[in-house]
DRENDO-1510 file (C-alpha; in Angstrom, 1 decimal, always signed):
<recs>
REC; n; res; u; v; w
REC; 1; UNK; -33.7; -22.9; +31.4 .
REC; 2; UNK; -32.1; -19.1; +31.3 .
REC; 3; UNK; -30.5; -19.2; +35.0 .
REC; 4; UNK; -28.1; -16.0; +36.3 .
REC; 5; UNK; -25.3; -16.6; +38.3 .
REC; 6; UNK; -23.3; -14.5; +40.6 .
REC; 7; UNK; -20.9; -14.5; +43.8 .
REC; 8; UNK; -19.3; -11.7; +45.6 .
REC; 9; UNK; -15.7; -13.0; +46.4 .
REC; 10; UNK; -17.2; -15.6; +49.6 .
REC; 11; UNK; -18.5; -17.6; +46.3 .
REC; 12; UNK; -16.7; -17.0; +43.3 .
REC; 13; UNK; -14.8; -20.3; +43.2 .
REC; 14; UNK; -17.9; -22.7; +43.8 .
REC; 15; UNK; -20.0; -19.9; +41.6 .
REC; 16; UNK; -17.8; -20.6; +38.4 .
REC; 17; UNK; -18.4; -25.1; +39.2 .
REC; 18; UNK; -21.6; -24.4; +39.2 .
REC; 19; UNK; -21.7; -22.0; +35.8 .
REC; 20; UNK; -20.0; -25.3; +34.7 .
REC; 21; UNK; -21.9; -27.7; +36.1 .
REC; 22; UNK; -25.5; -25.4; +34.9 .
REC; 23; UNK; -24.3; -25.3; +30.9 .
REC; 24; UNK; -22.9; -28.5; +31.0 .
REC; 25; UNK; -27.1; -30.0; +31.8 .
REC; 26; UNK; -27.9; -27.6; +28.8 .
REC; 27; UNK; -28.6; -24.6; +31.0 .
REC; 28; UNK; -28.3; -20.8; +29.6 .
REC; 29; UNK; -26.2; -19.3; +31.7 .
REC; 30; UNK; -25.5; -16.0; +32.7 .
REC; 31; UNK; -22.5; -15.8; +34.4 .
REC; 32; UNK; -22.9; -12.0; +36.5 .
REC; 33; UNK; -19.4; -12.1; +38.1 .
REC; 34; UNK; -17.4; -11.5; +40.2 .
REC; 35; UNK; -14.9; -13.0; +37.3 .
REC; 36; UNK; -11.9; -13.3; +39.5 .
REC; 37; UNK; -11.7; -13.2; +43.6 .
REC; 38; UNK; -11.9; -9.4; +44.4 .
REC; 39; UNK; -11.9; -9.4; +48.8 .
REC; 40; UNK; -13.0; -6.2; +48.7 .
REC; 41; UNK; -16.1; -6.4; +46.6 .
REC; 42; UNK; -19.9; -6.3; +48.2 .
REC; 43; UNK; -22.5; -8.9; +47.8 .
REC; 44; UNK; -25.4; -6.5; +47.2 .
REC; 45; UNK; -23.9; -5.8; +43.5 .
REC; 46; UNK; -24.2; -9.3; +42.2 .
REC; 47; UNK; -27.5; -9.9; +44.1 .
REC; 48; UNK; -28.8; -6.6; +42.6 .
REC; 49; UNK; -27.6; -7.8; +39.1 .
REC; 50; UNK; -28.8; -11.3; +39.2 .
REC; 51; UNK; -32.2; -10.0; +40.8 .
REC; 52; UNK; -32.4; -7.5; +38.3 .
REC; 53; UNK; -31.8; -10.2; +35.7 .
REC; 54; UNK; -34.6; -12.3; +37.1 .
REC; 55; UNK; -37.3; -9.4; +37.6 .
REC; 56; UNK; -36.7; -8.6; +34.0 .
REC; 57; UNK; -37.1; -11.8; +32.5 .
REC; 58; UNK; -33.8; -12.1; +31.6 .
REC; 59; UNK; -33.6; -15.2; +33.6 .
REC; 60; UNK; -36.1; -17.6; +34.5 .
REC; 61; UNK; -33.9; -18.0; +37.8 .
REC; 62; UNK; -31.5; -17.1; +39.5 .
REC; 63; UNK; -28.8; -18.4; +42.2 .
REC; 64; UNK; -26.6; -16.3; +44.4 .
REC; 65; UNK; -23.4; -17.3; +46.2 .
REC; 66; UNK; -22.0; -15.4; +49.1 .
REC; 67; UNK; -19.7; -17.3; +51.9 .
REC; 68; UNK; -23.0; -17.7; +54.1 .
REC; 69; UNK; -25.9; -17.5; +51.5 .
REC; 70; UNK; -27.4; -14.8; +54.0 .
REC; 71; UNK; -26.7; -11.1; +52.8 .
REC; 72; UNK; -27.5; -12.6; +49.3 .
REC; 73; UNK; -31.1; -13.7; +50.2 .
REC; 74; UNK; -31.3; -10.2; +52.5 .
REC; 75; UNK; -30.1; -8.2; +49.9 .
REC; 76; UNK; -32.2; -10.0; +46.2 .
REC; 77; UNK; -35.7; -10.1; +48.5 .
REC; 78; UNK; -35.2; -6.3; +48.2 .
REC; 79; UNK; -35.8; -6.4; +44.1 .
REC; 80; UNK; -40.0; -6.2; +43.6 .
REC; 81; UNK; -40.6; -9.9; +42.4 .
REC; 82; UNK; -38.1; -11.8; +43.8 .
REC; 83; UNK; -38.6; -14.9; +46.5 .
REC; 84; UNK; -35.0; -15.3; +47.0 .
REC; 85; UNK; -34.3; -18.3; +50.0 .
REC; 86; UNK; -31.1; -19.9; +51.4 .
REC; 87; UNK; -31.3; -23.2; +51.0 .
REC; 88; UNK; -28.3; -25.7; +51.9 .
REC; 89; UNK; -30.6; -29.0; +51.5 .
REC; 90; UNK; -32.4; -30.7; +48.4 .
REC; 91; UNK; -36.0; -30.5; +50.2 .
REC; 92; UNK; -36.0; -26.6; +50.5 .
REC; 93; UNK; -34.4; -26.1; +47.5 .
REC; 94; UNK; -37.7; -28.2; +45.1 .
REC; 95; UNK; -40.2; -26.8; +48.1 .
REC; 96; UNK; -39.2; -23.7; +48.2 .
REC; 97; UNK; -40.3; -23.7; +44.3 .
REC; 98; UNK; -43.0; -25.9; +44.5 .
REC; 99; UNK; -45.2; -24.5; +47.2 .
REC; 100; UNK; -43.5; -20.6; +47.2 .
REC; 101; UNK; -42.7; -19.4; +44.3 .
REC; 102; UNK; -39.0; -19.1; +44.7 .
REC; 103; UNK; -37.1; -17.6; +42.0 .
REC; 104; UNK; -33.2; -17.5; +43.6 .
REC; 105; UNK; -31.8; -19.8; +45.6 .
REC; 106; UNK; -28.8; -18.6; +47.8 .
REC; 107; UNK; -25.8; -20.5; +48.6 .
REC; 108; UNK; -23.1; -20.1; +51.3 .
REC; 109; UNK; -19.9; -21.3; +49.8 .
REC; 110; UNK; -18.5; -21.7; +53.8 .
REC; 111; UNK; -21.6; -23.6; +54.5 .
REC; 112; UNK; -22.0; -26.1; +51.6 .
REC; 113; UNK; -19.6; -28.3; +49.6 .
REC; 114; UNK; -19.7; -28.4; +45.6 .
REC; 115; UNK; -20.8; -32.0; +45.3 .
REC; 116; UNK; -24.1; -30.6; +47.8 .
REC; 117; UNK; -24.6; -27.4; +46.2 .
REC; 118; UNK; -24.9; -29.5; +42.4 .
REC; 119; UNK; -27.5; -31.7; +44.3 .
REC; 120; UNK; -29.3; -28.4; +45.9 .
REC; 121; UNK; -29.2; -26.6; +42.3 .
REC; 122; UNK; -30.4; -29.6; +40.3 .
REC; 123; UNK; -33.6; -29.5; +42.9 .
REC; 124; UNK; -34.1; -26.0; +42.7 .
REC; 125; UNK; -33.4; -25.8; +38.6 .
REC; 126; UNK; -35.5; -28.9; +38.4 .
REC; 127; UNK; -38.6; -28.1; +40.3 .
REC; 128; UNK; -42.0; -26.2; +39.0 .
REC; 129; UNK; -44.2; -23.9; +40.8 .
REC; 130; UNK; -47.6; -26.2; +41.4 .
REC; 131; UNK; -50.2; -23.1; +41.0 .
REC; 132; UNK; -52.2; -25.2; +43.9 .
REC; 133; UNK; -54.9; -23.0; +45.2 .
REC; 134; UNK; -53.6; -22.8; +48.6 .
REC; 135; UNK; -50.3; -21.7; +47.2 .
REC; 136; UNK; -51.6; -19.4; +45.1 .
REC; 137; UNK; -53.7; -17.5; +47.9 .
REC; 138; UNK; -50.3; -17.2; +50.0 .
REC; 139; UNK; -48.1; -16.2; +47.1 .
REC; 140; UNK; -50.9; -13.6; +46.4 .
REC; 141; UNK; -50.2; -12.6; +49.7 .
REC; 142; UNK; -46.9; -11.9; +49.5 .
REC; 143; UNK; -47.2; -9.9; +46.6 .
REC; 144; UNK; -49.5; -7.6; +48.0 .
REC; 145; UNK; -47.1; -7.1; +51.3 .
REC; 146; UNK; -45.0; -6.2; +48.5 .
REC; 147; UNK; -46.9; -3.7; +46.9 .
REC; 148; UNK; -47.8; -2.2; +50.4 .
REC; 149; UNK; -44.3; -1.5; +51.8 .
REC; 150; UNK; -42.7; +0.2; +48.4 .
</recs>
């Protein structure tokens, strides 16, 4: 799977395990930065470019990395056709796929340990949107909020 990275400083260090972790399962990865730790950089630049990357098609996912997961999520649900979620647990992560459609899962890096987050990205990398009617009517839904508010 094509997946796109990227961490504003809150997240670089557990962003580049995971670019690790990601290519070492077989993963394509596209590692969006921040390369080094930069305490004055801003998390809606790397959410815009790994957003971007997944409203493109340049990724199938994406996963964002800030120190709380939050501004990440606020900032990548503000890209037309992305579901982007904070999810610190294995269920949400495969659910959040499964039933909505997510595309980017958001870590916080002062919420969750590496050995968690590999188990949280394998779930969310893993899992397969499952195009049940029900799901489809609300996902449908979504989209057309979408297409109302821009």
């Amino acid at each position: 799977m094509k997946i796109a990275l990227g961490a504003d400083h809150g997240g670089v260090n557990l962003k580049d395990r995971l670019v690790e972790f990601l290519a070492s399962k077989g993963h394509e990865v596209a590692d969006l930065g921040a390369y080094s730790l930069e305490p004055e950089d801003d998390y809606p630049d790397f959410a815009a470019r790994v957003a971007g990357a997944v409203q493109n098609g340049q990724a199938e996912r994406g996963i964002l990395i800030c120190g709380s997961g939050v501004g990440a999520s606020v900032a990548a649900n503000k890209v037309k056709g992305v579901r982007a979620a904070v999810c610190h647990d294995c269920f949400s992560a495969h659910q959040g796929v499964e039933d909505d459609d997510m595309n980017v899962l958001c870590l916080g890096a002062r919420v969750i340990g590496e050995e968690a987050a590999k188990e949280v990205v394998e779930r969310f990398v893993g899992a397969r949107f499952s195009g049940a009617a029900r799901h489809l009517r609300r996902l449908n839904k979504v989209r057309q909020m979408e297409k109302d508010s821009r």
